[in-house]
C-alpha positions in Angstrom: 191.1 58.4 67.4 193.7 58.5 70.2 193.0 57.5 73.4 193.5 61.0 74.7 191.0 62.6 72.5 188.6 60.0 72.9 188.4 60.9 77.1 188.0 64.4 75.8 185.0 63.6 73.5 183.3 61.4 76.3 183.6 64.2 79.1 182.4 66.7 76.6 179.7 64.8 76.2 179.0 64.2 79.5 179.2 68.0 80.7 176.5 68.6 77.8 174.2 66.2 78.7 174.2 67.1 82.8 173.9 70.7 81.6 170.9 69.6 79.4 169.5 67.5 82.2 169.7 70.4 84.5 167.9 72.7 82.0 165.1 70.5 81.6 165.3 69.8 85.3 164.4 73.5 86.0 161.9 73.9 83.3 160.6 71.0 84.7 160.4 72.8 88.5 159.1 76.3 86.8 156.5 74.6 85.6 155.2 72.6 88.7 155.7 76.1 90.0 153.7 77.6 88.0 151.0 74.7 88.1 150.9 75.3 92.4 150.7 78.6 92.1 147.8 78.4 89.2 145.9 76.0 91.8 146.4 77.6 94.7 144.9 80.7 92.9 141.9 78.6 91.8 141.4 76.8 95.4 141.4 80.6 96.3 139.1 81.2 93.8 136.8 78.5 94.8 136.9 78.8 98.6 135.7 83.0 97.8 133.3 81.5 96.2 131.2 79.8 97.9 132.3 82.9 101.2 130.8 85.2 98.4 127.5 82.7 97.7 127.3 82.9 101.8 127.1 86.6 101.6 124.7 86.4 98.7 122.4 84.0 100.2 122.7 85.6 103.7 121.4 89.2 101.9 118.7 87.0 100.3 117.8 85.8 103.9 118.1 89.1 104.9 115.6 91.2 102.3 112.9 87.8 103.0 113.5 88.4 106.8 112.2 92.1 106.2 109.7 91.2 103.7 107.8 88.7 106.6 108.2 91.1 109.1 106.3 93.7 106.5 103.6 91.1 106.6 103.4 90.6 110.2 102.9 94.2 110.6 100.6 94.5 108.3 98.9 91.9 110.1 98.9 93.8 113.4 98.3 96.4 111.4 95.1 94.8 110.6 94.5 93.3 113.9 95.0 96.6 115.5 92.1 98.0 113.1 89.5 95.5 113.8 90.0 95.5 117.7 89.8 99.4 117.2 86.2 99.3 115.8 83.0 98.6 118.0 80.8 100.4 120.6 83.1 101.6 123.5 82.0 100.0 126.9 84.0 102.7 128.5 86.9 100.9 130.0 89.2 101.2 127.1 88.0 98.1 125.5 85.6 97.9 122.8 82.8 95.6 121.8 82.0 94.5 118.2 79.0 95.9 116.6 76.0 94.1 115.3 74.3 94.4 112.7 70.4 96.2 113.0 67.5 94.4 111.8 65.5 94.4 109.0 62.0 93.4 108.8 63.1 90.5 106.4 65.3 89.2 109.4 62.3 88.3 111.5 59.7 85.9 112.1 56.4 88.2 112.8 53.4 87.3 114.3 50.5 89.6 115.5 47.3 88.4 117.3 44.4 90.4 118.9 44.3 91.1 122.6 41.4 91.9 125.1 42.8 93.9 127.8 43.3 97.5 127.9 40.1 97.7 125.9 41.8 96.0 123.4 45.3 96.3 121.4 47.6 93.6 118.8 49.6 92.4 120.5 53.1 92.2 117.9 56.5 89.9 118.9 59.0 89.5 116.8 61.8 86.7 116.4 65.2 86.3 114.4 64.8 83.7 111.8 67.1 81.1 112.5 70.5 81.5 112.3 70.7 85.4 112.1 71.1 87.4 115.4 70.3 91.1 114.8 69.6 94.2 116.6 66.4 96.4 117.2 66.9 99.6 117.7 66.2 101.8 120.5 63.3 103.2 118.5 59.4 102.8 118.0 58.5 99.9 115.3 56.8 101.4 112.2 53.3 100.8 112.5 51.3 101.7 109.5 47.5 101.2 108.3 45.6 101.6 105.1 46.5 102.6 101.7 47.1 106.0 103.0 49.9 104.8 105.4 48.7 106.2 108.2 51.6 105.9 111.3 51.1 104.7 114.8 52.5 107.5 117.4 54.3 106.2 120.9 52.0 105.4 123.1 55.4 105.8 125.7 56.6 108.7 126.9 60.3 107.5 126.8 62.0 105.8 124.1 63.1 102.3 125.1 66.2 100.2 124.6 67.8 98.1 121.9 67.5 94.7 122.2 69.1 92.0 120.7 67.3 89.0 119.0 69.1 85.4 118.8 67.8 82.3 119.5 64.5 81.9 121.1 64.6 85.6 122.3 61.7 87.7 121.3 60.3 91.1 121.1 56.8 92.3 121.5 54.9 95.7 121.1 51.3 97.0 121.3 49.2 98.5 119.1 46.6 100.5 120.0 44.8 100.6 116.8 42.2 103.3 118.3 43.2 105.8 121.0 39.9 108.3 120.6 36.7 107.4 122.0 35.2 109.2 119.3 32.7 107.1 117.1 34.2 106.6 114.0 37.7 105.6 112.1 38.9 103.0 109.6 38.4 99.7 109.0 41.0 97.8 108.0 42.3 94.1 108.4 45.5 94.4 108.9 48.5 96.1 109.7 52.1 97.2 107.8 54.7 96.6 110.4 58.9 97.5 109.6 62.3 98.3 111.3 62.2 101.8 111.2 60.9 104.2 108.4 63.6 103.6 106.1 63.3 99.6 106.4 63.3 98.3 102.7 61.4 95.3 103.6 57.8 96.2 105.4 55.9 93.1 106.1 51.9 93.0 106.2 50.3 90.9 108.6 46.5 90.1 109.4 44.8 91.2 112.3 41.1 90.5 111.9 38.8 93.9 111.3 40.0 96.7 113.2 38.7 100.0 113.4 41.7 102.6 113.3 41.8 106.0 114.3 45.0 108.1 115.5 47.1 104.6 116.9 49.6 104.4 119.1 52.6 101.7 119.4 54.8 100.7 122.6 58.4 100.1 122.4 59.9 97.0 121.8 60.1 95.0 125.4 61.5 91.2 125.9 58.0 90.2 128.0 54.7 90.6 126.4 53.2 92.4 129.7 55.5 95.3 129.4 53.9 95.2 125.7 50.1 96.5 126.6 49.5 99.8 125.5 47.3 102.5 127.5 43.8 102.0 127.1 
């Protein structure tokens, strides 16, 4: 080969070889290209994300915000309902309610008296621990088999009084209000809250001789207690 040709052949060569290098060159550039743009799409990707977990979470934050404040109206709600219910005192406010007594709330006790010609005298005590209410309202007073009522031996119907503690009520029992010869003899007496008391308790008096009784209201001293002669 001449020396002529043999300079051709080499720059031939040469001019094939940059063009090749240049191809792969840009290949090479498409594809880191291509790569960026891939990752910048998936560090888009990610960064929405974790904006779009945010917004989740925030709407989860959101709908358990609402659901407490559900609750705490529904405990004002509640609160509302129990202030609300009560004896009004008349100045807007009202005062919880107690509950009445029952003859099986009580400690009874009777005993026989001298004065006024003589009456039983009655008092009545909450057991411990209970704190009930009597009512403004005669006891139930009742003797024999034939259940035979004491009438009010007061014109006017007392008040309600509460027992607690060491407070205690008392009544009087005129077992005999005639002075007619005459009546019942009996031993002892049936005593309850009211007639529709489920729990009547019968206590011992001594002989008695009953005819048309009469019963005080319930007072707090045993004086106010003595029933008209």
């Amino acid at each position: 080969m001449s020396g002529n040709r043999r300079k051709a052949f080499l720059v031939s060569a040469v001019l094939v070889g940059g063009a090749l290098l240049m191809t792969a060159c840009q290949d090479t550039d498409k594809a880191a290209d291509t790569g960026a743009s891939q990752g910048s799409s998936s560090a888009s990707g990610d960064a929405a994300a974790p904006s779009g977990s945010s917004a989740a979470g925030s709407g989860q934050g959101t709908g358990k915000g609402s659901g407490a404040a559900g609750k705490g109206s529904g405990a004002t709600g509640g609160a509302e309902d129990g202030a609300g219910s009560g004896a009004d005192t008349g100045n807007g406010k009202r005062e919880p309610v107690g509950q009445s007594c029952g003859a099986n709330d009580i400690s009874w006790n009777a005993r026989s008296e001298t004065q006024a010609g003589g009456y039983i005298l009655i008092s009545a005590k909450a057991k411990p621990g209970i704190t009930c209410i009597l009512p403004a309202a005669l006891p139930t007073v009742a003797f024999g088999s034939d259940g035979t009522e004491a009438g009010p031996a007061e014109q006017s119907v007392g008040k309600q009084i509460t027992l607690s503690g060491n407070t205690t009520a008392y009544a009087g029992v005129n077992p005999k209000s005639t002075n007619a010869d005459g009546g019942k003899e009996l031993d002892s007496i049936i005593v309850a809250v009211g007639n529709d008391d489920p729990d009547p308790v019968s206590l011992k008096v001594g002989t008695i001789t009953v005819d048309k009784p009469v019963v005080t209201n319930w007072h707090t001293s045993a004086t106010d207690a003595v029933p008209a002669g």
